[in-house]
Structure formats: C-alpha cells, structure tokens
PyMOL commands that place a pseudoatom at each C-alpha (Angstrom):
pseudoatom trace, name=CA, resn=UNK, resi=1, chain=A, elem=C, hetatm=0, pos=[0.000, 0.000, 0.000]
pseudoatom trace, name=CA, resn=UNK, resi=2, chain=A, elem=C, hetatm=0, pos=[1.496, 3.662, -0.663]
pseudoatom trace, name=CA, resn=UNK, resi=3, chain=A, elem=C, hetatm=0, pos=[1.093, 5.787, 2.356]
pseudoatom trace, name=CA, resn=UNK, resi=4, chain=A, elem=C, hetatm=0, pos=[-1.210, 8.561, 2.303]
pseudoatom trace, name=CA, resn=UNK, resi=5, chain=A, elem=C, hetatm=0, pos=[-3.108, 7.421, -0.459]
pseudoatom trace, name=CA, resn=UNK, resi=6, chain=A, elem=C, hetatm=0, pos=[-6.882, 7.754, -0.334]
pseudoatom trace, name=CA, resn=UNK, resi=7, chain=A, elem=C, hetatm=0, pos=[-8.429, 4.039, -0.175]
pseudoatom trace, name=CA, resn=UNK, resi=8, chain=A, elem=C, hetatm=0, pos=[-11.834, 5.273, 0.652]
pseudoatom trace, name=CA, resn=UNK, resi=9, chain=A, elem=C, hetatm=0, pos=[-13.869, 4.322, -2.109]
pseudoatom trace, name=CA, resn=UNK, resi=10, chain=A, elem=C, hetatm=0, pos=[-16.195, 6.218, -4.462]
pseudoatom trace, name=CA, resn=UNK, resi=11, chain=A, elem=C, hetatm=0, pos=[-19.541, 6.081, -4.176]
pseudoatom trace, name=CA, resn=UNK, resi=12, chain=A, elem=C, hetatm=0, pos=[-21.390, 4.765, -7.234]
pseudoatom trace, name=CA, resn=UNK, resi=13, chain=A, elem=C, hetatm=0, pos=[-23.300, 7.542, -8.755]
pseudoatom trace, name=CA, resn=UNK, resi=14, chain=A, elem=C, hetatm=0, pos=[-26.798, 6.971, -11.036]
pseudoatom trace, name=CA, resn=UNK, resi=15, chain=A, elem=C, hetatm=0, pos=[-25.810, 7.300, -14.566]
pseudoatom trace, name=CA, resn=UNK, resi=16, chain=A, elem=C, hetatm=0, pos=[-29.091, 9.644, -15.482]
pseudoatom trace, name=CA, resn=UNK, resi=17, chain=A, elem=C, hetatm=0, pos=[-28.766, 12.066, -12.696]
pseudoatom trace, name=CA, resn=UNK, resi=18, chain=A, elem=C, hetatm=0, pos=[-25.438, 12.078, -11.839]
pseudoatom trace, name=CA, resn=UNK, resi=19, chain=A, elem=C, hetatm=0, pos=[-25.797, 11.959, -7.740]
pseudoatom trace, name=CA, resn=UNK, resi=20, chain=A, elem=C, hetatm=0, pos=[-24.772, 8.864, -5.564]
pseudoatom trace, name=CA, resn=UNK, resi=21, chain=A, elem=C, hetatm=0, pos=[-27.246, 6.311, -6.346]
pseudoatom trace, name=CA, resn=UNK, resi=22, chain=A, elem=C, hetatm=0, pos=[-28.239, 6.293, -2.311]
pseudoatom trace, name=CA, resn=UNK, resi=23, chain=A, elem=C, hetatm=0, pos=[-29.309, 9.858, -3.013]
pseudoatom trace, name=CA, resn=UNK, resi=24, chain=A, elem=C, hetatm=0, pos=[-30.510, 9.803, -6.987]
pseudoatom trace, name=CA, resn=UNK, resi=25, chain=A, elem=C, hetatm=0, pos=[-33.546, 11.748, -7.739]
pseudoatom trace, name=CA, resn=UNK, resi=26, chain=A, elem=C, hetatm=0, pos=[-34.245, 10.081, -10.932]
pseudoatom trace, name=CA, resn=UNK, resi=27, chain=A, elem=C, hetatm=0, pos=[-38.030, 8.813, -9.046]
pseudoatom trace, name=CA, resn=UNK, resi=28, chain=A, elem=C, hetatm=0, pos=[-38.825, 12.277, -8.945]
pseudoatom trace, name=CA, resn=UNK, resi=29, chain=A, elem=C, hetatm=0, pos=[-39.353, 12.847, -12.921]
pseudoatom trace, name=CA, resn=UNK, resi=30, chain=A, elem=C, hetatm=0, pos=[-42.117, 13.743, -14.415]
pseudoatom trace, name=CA, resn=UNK, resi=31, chain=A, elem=C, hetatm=0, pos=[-41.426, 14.488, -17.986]
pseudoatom trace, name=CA, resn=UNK, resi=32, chain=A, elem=C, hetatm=0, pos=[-43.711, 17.775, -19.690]
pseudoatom trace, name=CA, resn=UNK, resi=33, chain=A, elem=C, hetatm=0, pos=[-43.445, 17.508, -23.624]
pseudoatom trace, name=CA, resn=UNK, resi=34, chain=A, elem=C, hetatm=0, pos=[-43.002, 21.582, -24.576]
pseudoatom trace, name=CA, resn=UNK, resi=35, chain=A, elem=C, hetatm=0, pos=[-43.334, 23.554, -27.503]
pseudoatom trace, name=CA, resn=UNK, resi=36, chain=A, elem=C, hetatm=0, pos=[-40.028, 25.677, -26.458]
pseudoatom trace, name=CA, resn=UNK, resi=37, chain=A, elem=C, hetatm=0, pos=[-36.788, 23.890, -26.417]
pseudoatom trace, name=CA, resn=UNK, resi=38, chain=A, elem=C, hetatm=0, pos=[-34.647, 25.009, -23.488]
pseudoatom trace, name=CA, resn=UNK, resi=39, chain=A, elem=C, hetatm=0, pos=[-31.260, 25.284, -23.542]
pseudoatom trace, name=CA, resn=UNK, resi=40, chain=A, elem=C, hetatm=0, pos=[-29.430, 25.853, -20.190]
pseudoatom trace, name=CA, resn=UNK, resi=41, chain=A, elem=C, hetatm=0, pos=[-26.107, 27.132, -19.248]
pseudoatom trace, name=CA, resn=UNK, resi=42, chain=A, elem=C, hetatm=0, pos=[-25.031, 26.030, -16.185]
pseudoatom trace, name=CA, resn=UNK, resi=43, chain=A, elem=C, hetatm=0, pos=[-22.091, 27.493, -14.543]
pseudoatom trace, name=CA, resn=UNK, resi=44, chain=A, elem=C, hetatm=0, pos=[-19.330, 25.117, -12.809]
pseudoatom trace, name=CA, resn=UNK, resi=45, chain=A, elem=C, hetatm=0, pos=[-19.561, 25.525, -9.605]
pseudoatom trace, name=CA, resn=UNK, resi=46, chain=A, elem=C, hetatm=0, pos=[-23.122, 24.439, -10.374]
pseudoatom trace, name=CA, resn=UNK, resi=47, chain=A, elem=C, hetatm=0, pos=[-22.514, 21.004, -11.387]
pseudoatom trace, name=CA, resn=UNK, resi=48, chain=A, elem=C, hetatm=0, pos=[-21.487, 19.406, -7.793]
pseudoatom trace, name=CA, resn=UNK, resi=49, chain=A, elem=C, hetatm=0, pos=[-24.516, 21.433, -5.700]
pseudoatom trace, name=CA, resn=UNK, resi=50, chain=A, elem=C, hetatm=0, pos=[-26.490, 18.917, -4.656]
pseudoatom trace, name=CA, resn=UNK, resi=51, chain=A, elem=C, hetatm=0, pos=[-28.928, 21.551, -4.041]
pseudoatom trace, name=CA, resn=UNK, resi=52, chain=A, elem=C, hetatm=0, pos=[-29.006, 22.449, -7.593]
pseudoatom trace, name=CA, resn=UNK, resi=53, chain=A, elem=C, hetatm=0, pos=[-32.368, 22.136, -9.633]
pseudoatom trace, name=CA, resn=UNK, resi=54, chain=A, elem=C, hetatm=0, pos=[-31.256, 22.167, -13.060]
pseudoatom trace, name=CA, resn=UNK, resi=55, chain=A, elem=C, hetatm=0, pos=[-30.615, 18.582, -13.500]
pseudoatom trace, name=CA, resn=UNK, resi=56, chain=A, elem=C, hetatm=0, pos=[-33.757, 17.699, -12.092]
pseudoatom trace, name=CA, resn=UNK, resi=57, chain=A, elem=C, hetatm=0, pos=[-35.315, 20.219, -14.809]
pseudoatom trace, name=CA, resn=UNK, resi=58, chain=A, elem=C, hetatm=0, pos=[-33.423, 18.808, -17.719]
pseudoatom trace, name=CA, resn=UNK, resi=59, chain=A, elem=C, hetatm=0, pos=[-34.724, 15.337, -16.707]
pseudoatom trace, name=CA, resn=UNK, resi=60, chain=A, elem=C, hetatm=0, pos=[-38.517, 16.455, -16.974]
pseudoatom trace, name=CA, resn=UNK, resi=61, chain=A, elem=C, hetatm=0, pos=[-38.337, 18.908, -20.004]
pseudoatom trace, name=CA, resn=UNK, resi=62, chain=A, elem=C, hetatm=0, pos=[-37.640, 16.159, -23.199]
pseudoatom trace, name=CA, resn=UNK, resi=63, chain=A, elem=C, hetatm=0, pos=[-35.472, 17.846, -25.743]
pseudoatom trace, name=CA, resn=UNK, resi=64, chain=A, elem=C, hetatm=0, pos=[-33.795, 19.856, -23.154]
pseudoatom trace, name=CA, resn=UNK, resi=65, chain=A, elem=C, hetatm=0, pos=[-29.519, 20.809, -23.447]
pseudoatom trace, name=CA, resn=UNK, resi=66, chain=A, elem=C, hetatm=0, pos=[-27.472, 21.238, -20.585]
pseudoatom trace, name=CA, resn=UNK, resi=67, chain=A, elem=C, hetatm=0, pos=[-24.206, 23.212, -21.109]
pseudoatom trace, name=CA, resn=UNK, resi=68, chain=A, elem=C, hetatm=0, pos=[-21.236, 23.776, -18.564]
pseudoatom trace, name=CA, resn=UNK, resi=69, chain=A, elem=C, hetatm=0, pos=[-19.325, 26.541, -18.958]
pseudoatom trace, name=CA, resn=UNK, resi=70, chain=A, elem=C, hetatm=0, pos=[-18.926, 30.483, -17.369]
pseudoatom trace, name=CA, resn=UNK, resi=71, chain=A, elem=C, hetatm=0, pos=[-17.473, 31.821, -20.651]
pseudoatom trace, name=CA, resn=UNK, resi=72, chain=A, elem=C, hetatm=0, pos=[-18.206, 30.149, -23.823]
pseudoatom trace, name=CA, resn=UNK, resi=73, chain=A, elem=C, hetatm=0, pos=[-15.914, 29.543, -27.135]
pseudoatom trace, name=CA, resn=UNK, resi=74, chain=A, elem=C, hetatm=0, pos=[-18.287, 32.300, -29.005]
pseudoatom trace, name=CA, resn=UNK, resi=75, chain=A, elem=C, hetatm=0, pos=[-18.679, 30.436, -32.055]
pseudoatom trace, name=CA, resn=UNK, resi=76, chain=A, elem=C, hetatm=0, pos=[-19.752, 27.239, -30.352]
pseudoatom trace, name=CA, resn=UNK, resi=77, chain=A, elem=C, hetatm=0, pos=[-22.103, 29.685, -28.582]
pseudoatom trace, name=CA, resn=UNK, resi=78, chain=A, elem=C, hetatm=0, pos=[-23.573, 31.330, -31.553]
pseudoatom trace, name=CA, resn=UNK, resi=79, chain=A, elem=C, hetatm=0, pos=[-24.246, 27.643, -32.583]
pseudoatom trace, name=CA, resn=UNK, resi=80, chain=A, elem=C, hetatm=0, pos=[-26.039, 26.470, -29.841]
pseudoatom trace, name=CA, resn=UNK, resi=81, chain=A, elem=C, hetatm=0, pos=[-27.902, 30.169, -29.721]
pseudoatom trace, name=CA, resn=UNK, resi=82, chain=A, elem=C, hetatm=0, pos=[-31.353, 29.891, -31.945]
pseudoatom trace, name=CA, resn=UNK, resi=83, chain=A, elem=C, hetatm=0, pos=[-30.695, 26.133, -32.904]
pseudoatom trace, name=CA, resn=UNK, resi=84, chain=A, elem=C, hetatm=0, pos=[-33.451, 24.801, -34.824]
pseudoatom trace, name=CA, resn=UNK, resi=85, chain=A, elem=C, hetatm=0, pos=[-34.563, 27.653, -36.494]
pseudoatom trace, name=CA, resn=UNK, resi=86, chain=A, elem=C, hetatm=0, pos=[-35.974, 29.271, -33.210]
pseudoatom trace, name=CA, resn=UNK, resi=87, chain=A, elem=C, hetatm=0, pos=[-35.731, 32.752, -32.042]
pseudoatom trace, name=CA, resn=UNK, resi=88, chain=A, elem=C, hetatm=0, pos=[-33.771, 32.374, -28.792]
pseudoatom trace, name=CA, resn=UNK, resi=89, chain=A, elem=C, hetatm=0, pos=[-34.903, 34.150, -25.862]
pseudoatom trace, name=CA, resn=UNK, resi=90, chain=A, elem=C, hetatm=0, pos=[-32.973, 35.201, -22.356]
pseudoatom trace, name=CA, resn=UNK, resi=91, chain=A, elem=C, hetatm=0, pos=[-34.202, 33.815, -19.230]
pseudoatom trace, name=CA, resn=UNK, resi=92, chain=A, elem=C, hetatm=0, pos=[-33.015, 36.784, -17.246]
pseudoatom trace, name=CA, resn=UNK, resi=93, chain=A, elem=C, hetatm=0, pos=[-34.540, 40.570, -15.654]
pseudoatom trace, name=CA, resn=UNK, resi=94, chain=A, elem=C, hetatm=0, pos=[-34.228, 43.489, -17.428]
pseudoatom trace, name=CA, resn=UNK, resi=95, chain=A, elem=C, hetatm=0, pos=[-32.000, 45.203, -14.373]
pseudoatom trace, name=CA, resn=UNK, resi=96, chain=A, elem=C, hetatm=0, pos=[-30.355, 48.873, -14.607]
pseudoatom trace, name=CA, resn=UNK, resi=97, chain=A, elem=C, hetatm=0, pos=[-27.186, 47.536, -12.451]
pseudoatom trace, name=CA, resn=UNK, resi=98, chain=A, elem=C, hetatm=0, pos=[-26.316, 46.054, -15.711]
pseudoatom trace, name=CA, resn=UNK, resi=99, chain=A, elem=C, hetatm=0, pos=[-25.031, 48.755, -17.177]
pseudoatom trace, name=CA, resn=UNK, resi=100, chain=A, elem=C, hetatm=0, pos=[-22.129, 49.664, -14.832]
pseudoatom trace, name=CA, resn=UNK, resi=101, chain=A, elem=C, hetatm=0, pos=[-20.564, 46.132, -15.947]
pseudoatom trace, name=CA, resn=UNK, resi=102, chain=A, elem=C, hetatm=0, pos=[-20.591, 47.485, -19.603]
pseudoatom trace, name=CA, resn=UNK, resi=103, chain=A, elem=C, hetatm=0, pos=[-23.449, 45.495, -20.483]
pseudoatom trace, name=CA, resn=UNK, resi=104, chain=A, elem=C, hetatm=0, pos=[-25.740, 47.079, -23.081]
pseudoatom trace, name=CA, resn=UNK, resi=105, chain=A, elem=C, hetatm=0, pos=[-29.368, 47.134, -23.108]
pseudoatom trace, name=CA, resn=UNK, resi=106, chain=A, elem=C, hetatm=0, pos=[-30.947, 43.981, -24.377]
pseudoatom trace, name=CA, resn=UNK, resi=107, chain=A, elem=C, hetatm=0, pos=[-33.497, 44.228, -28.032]
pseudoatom trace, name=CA, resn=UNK, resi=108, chain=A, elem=C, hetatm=0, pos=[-37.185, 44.225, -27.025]
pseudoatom trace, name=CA, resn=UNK, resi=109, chain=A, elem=C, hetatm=0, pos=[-38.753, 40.716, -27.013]
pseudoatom trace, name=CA, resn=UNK, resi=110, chain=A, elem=C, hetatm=0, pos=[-41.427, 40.682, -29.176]
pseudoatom trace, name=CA, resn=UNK, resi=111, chain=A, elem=C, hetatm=0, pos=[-43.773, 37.586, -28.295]
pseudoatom trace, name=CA, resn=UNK, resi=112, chain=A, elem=C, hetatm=0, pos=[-44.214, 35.618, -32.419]
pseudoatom trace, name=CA, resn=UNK, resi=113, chain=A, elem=C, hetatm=0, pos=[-45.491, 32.539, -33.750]
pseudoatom trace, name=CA, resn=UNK, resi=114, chain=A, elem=C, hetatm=0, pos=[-42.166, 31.685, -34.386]
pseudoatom trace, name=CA, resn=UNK, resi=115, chain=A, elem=C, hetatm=0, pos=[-41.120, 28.588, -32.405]
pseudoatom trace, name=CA, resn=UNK, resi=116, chain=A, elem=C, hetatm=0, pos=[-38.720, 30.067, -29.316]
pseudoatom trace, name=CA, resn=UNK, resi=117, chain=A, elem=C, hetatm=0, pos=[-35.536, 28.837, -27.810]
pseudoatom trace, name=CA, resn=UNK, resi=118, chain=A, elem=C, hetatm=0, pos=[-35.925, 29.768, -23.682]
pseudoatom trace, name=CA, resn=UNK, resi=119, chain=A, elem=C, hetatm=0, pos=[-31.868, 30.569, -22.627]
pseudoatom trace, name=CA, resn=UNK, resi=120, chain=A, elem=C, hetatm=0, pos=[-31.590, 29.602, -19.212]
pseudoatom trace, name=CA, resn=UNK, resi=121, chain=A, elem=C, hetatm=0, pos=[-28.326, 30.210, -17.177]
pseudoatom trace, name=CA, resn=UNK, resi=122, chain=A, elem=C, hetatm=0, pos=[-28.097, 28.235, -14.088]
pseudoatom trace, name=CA, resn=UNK, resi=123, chain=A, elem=C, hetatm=0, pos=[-26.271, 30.296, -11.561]
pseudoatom trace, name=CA, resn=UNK, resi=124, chain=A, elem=C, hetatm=0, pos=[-26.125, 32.787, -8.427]
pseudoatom trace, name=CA, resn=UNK, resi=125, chain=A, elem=C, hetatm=0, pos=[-27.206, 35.881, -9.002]
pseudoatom trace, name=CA, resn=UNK, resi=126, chain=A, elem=C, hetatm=0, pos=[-23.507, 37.463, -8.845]
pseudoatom trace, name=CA, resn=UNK, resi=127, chain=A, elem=C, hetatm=0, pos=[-21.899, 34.178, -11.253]
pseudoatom trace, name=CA, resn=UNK, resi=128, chain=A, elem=C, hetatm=0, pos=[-25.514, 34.765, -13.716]
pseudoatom trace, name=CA, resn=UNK, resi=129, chain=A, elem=C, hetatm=0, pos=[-23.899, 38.670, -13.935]
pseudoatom trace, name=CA, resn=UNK, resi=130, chain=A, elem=C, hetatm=0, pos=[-20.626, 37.554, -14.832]
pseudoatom trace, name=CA, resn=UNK, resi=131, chain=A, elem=C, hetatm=0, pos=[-21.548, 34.988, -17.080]
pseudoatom trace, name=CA, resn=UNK, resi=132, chain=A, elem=C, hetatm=0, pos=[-23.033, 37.429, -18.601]
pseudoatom trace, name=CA, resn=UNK, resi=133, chain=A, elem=C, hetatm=0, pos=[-20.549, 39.805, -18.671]
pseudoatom trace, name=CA, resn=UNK, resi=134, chain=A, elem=C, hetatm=0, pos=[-18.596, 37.028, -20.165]
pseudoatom trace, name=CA, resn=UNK, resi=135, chain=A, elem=C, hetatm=0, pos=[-20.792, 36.105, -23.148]
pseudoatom trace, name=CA, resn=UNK, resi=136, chain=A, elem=C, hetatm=0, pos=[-21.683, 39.186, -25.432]
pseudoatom trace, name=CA, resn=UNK, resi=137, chain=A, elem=C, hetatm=0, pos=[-23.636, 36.422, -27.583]
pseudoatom trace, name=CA, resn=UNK, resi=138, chain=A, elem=C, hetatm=0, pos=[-25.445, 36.378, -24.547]
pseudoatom trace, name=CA, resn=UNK, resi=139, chain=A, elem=C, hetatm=0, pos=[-25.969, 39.776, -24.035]
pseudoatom trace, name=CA, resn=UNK, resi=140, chain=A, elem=C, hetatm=0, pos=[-27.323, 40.905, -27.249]
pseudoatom trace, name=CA, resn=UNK, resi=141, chain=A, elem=C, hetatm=0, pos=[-30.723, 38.194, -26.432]
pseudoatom trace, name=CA, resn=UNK, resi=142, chain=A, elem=C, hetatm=0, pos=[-33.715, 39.572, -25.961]
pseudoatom trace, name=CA, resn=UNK, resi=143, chain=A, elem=C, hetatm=0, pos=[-34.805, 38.899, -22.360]
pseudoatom trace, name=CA, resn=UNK, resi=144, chain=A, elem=C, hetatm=0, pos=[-37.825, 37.794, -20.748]
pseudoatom trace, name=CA, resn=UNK, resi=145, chain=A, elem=C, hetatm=0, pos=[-38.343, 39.036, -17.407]
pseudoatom trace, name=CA, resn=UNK, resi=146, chain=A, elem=C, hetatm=0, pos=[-40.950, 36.926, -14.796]
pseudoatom trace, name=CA, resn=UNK, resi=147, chain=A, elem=C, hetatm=0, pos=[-43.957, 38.525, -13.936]
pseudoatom trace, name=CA, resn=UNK, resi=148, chain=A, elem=C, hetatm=0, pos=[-46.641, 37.903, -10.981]
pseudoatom trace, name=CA, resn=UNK, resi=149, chain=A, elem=C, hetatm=0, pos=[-45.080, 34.595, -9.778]
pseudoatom trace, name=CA, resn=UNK, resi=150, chain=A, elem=C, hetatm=0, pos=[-46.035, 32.445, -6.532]
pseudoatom trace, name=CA, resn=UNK, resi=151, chain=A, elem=C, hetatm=0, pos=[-43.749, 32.470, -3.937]
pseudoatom trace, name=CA, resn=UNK, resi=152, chain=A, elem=C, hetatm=0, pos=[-40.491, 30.038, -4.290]
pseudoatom trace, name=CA, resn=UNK, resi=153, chain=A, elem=C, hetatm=0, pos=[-41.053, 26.260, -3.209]
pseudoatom trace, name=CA, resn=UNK, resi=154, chain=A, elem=C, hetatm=0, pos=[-37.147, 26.323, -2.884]
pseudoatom trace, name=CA, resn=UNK, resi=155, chain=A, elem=C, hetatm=0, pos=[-36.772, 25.658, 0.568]
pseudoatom trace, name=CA, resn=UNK, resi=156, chain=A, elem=C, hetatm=0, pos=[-33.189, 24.228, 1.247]
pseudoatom trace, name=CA, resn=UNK, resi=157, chain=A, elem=C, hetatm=0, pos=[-31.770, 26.973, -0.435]
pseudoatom trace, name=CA, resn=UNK, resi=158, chain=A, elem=C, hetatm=0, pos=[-30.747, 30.806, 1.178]
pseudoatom trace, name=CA, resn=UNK, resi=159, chain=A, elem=C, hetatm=0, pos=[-32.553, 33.333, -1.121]
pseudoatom trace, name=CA, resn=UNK, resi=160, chain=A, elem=C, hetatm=0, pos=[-31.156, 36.892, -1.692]
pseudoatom trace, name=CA, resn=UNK, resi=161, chain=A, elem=C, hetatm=0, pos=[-34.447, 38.459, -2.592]
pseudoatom trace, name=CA, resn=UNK, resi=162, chain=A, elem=C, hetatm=0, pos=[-38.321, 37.372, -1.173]
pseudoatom trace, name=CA, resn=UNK, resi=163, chain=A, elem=C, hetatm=0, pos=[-38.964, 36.514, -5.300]
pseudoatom trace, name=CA, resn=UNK, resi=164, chain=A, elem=C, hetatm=0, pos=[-35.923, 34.750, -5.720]
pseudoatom trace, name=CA, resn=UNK, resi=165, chain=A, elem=C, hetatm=0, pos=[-36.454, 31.156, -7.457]
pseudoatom trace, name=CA, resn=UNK, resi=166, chain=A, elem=C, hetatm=0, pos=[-35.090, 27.911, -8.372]
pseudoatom trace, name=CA, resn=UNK, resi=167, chain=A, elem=C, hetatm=0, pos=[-33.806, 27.210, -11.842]
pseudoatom trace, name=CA, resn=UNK, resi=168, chain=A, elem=C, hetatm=0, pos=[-37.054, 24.914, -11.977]
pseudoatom trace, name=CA, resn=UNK, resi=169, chain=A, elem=C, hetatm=0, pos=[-38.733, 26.918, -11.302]
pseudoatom trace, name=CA, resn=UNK, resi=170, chain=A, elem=C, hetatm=0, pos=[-38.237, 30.181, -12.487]
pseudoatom trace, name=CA, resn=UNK, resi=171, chain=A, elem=C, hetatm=0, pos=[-38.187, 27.879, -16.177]
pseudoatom trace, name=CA, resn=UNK, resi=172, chain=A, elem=C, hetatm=0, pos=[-41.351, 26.305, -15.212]
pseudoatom trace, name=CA, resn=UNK, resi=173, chain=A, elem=C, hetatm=0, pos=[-42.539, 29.673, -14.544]
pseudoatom trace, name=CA, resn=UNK, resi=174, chain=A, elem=C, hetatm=0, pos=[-41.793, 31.165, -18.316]
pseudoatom trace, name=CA, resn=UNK, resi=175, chain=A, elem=C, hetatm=0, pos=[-42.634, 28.404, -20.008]
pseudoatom trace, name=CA, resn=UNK, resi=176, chain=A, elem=C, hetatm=0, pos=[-46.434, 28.840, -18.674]
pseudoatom trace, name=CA, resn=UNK, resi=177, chain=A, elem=C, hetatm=0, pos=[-45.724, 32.110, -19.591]
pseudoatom trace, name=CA, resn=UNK, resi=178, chain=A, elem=C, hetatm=0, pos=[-44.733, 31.384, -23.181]
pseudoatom trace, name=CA, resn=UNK, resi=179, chain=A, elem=C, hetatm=0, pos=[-47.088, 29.290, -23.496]
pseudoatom trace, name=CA, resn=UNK, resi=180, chain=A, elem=C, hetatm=0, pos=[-50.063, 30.956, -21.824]
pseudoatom trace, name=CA, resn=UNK, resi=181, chain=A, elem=C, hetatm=0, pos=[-50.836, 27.802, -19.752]
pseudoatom trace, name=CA, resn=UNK, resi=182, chain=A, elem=C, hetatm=0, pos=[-50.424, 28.648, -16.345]
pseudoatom trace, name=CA, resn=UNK, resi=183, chain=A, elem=C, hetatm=0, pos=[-50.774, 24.928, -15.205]
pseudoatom trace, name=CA, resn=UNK, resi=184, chain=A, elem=C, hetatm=0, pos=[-48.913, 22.996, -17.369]
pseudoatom trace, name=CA, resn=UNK, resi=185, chain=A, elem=C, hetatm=0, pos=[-45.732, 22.678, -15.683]
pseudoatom trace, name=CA, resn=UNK, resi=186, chain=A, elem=C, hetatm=0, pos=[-47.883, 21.941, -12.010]
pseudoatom trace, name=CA, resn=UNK, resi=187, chain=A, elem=C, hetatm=0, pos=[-46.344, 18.012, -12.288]
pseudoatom trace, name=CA, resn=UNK, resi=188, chain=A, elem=C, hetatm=0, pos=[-42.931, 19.512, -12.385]
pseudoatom trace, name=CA, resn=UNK, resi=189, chain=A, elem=C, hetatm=0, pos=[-43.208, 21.810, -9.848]
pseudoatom trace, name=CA, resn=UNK, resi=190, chain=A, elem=C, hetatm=0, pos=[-44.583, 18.790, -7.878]
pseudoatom trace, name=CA, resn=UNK, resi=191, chain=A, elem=C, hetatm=0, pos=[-41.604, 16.908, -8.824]
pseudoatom trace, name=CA, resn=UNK, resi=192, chain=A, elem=C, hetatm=0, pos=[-39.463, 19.751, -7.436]
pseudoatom trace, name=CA, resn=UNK, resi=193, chain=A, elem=C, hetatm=0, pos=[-41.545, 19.498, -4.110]
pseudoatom trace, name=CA, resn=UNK, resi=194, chain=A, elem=C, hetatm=0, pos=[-40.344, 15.906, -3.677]
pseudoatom trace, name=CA, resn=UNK, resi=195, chain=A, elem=C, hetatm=0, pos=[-36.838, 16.755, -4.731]
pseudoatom trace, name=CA, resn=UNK, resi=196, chain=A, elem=C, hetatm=0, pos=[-36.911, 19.260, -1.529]
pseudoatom trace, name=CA, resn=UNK, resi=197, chain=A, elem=C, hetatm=0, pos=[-38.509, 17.094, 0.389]
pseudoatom trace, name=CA, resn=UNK, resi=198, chain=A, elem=C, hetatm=0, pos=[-35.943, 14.309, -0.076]
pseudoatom trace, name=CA, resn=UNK, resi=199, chain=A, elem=C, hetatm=0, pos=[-32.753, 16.901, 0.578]
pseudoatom trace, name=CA, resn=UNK, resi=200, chain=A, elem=C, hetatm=0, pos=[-34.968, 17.811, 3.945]
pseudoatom trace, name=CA, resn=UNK, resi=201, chain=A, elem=C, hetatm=0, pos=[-35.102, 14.602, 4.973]
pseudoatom trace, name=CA, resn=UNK, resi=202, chain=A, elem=C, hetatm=0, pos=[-31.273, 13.896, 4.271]
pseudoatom trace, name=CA, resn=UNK, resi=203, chain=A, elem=C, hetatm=0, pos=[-30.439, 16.801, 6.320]
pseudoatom trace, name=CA, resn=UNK, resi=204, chain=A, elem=C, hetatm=0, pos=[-32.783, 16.054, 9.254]
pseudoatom trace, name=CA, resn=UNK, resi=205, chain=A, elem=C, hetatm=0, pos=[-30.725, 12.445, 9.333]
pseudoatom trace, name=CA, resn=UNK, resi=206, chain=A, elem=C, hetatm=0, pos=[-27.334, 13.708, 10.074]
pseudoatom trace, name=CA, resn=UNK, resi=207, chain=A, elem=C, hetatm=0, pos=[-25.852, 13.107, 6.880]
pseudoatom trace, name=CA, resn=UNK, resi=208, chain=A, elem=C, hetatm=0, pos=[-24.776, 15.299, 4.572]
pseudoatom trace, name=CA, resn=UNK, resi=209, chain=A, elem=C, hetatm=0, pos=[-27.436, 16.668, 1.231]
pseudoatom trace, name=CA, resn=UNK, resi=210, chain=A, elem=C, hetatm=0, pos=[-25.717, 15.346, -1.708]
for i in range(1, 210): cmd.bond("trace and resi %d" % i, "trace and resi %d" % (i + 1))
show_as sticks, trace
zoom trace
C-alpha cells in the first residue's frame, strides 16, 4: 500500500442524474413535452450542488440541453444560440445595475409565432452577472423578465431576494408564460416538491445533502 493514499472508495453515482445512487432523484421525474426547447447554461460551480435544480429540470423537459461553462468559445455559442430555427430568448430581468458592468441594453422581445428557444443560465445571481458579462452572444438576447409569480417552493436553499427562485422553477414559470398555460408545468413543480422534500429529509438524518 502507498502511504497517504486515499483508499476510501467512491460512491457509485446513477448514470441519469449524476448523484450517488443512495441519493438519486431520478423517481422524482415527471417528464412535460413543450413547444419551447430550453437550452441551459449552467455554470461550474453548479454542477457538484447537490442543491441544484437544473438537472432535475433537464430530466422532466424532453429535448432539453445542458451546457457547462462560465465563458463560452463564441462560435460554439452562436451555434447552440437559436438552434433549430428558433428565435432564442434570455431567461433573465431586465435590471439597470447592468449597465455599470458594460453590459448594453438587451433588443425588445417581441412575443411571435415563431417557435422560441428559452436561454436559461443556471447560476447565483452574482456568477448569472458575470456569465453574462462574459458572453456578449449572450448579451445581445432579448430577455424575458418573470412577472406575478407564486412564492419560491425552494426551501433548502438561502434566497437573496423574497422573489428569488429555483432554476425549476423560475423555467417552469416562463414556459407557462410562453405558453399561456399557467398549469402545465404543475407536475414539475410537484416533482421539485419531492426533490426538496428528499434533501430535507437527508439533512434532518445527520448526513450530509448530496
């Protein structure tokens, strides 16, 4: 044996939803065919959170990319931006504090027939900003800002604002919105409950939420 080397061994993790398989959250699915494709940019320090929602999310929406990255190659970007013909669309608030980081105001979004491409980045508020910062392709989407939405579900995580939401849920949330359906997404949202629930009941146990 070679001192000081680590012998403890891995725990498996579930191939679909990448957490230890004593802790997958694959049960929890509950798929929602949509007429938006989603494409979400998650940052890396998102990847390992086990409090993170956007797996979860790409699990239930079919059709669904998850990216990694904080700043993007720009042409691979610019690929992945309006795939499919669609008129992508920026997850994100209109704020004024954007413009002391240099970042100029985003074109109107004009709601179309056209089929849309909902740009979600999956982030703090402070990494979404830089990220942002980061990715002019990014900054020249038009964004689509929440409006009248329930209070967050998203219990097991520290909220900087009282309307601050999951990445579940704040998608869920637009997608209704896109769609005009406000209950569409309810199963998901449900889903999400569980996923909470289950993190709760880790924590209550001793052990650590992973």
């Amino acid at each position: 044996m070679i001192r000081g080397m680590n012998t403890m061994p891995r725990r498996p993790k579930c191939a679909t939803c990448l957490r230890p398989v004593a802790t997958c959250i694959c049960h929890w699915t509950a798929p929602v065919a949509s007429a938006v494709e989603v494409l979400i940019l998650q940052h890396p320090m998102e990847v390992e959170n086990a409090k993170g929602s956007a797996r979860l999310l790409h699990l239930c929406l079919p059709g669904s990319r998850i990216e990694v990255g904080e700043q993007f190659d720009e042409a691979g970007l610019r690929a992945m931006l309006g795939a499919n013909g669609r008129q992508p669309v920026l997850l994100y608030p209109d704020t004024p504090g954007d413009r002391s980081l240099g970042i100029a105001a985003p074109p109107p979004f004009n709601a179309v027939p056209a089929p849309v491409q909902l740009v979600v980045l999956d982030a703090t508020w402070r990494k979404s900003r830089k990220m942002l910062y980061l990715n002019p392709a990014l900054q020249a989407l038009p964004r689509l800002p929440l409006r009248d939405t329930p209070p967050s579900h998203y219990l097991i995580r520290k909220a900087h604002a009282p309307d601050q939401l999951s990445t579940l849920e704040a998608t869920c949330y637009a997608l209704a919105q896109l769609e005009a359906d406000e209950h569409r997404y309810d199963r998901v949202i449900a889903a999400f409950d569980g996923f909470v629930a289950q993190q709760q009941a880790q924590a209550a146990r001793g052990g650590a939420v992973s």
